[in-house]
N, C-alpha and C positions, 0 to 999 in steps of 0.2 A: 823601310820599303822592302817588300819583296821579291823573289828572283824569278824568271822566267827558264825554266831545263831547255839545252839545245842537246839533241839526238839526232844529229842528223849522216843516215848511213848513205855510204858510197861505194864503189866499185874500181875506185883506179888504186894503183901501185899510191904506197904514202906520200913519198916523194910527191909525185904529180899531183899527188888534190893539196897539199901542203905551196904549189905553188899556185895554185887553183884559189885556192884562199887568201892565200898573201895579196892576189888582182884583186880579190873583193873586196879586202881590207883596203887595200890603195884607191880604188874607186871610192870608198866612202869617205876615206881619207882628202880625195879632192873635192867631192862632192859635199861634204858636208865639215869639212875639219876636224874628222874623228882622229884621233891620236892611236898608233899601238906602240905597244912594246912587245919585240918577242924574243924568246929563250927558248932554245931548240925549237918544239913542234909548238910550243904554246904560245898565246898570243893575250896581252893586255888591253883591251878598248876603252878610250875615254870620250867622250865630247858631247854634244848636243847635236841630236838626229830632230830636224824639224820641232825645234825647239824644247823637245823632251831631252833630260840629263840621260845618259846612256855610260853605262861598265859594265864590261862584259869582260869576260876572262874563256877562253877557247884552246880547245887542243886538237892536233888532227892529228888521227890515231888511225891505225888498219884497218882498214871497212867503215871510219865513220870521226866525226867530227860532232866532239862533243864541249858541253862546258854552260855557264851561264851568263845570266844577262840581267838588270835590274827590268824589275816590272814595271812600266810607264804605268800602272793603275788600271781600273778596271774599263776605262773609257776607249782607252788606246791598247788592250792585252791583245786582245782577239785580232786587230791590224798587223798589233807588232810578228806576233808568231807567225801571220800569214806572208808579211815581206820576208820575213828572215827565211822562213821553210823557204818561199817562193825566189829570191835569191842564192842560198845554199844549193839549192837544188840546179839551178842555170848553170850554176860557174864549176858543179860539180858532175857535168851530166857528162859522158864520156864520150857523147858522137858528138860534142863541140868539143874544138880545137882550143887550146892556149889564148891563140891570135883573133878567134871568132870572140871574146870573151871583150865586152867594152872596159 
């Protein structure tokens, strides 16, 4: 199966989208039973997101948070990239707070 590129550039200090990302890993973590593992800035995803198998592997890096993700197929690509942009970009947007972040 193939991978999906995550590119997704940001504006906050590393630190802060690094904890930015750790809420959105936990979110999906409760929401869906994904699993991480992380090591320093980098992050391992496992589990099934609405019934699609999901691995993804993520690093959050200075200005931008990158890494990949398995392709769910050509049925579900164009979805998936649109929630992940459209998630990445919420929990990374700078005029929300930490605590505004579900």
């Amino acid at each position: 199966m193939g991978k999906i590129k995550l590119d997704i550039p940001h504006s906050l200090p590393k630190g802060e989208a690094k904890q930015r990302v750790e809420k959105l890993v936990s979110y999906w973590s409760n929401k869906y039973g994904v699993s991480a593992q992380w090591s320093g800035d980098a992050a391992k995803l496992s589990g099934k997101v609405l019934g699609i198998s999901l691995a993804a592997d993520l690093e959050v890096r200075e200005g931008k948070v990158d890494g990949e993700a398995t392709d769910p197929g050509f049925l579900f690509r164009d979805k998936a990239k649109k929630y992940l942009t459209e998630k990445f970009a919420r929990y990374l947007d700078p005029k929300k707070t930490l605590g505004q972040l579900d």
